[in-house]
C-alpha positions in Angstrom: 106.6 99.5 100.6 108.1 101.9 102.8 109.1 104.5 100.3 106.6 107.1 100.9 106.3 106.6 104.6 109.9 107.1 105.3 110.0 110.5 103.2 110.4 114.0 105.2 106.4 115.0 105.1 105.2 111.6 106.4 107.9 112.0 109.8 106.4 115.6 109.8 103.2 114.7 110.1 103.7 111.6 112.6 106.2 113.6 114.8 109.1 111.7 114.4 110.9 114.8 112.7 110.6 118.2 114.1 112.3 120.3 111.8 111.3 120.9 107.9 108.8 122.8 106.0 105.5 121.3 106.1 104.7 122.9 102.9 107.6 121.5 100.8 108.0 118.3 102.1 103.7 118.1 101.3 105.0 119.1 97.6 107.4 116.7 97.6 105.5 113.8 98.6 102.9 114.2 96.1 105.4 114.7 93.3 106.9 111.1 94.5 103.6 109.9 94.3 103.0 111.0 90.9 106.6 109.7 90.1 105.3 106.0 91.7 102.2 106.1 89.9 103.5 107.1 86.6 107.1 104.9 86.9 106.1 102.2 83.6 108.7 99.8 85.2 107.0 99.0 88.8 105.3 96.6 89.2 101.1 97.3 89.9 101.4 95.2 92.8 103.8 96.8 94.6 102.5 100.0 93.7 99.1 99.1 94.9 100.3 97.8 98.2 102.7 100.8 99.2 99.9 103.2 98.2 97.6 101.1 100.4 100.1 100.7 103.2 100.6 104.8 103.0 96.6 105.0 103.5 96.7 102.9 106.2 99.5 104.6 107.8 97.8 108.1 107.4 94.6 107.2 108.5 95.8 106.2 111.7 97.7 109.0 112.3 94.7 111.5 111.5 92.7 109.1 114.3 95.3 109.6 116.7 95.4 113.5 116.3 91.5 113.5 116.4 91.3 110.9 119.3 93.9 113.5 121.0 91.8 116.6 120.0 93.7 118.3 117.3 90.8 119.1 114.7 88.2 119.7 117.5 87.5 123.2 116.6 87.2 122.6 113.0 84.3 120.2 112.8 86.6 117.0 111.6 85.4 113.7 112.6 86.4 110.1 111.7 84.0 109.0 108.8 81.8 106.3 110.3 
């Protein structure tokens, strides 16, 4: 469940790492996703729930950052 919120973009993006390129870690997170999505051994369930979970968990980050202002100046608002 955990495997794509415990790689080095997702603690970039929540703050729990400060240190690593935001670019390549983006890169590399997407390429394990791809990797997930395309593995013919997992099992759909799984897949479907840490994808979900991953969602979830990045959904709530991108409310936090707005609910803190980051975005302001941009125009980005939480989808009613």
């Amino acid at each position: 469940m955990e495997t794509l919120t415990k790689t080095l973009f997702f603690q970039l993006v929540s703050g729990s790492a400060k240190n690593g390129d935001l670019q390549v870690s983006y890169r590399d997170f997407t390429f394990k996703v791809f990797e997930l999505c395309n593995d013919t051994e997992i099992d759909y369930s799984k897949l479907y729930f840490t994808l979900n979970h991953t969602h979830i968990e990045l959904t709530s980050l991108q409310e936090r950052a707005i609910s803190n202002g980051a975005g302001g100046k941009c125009g980005n608002t939480i989808p009613s």
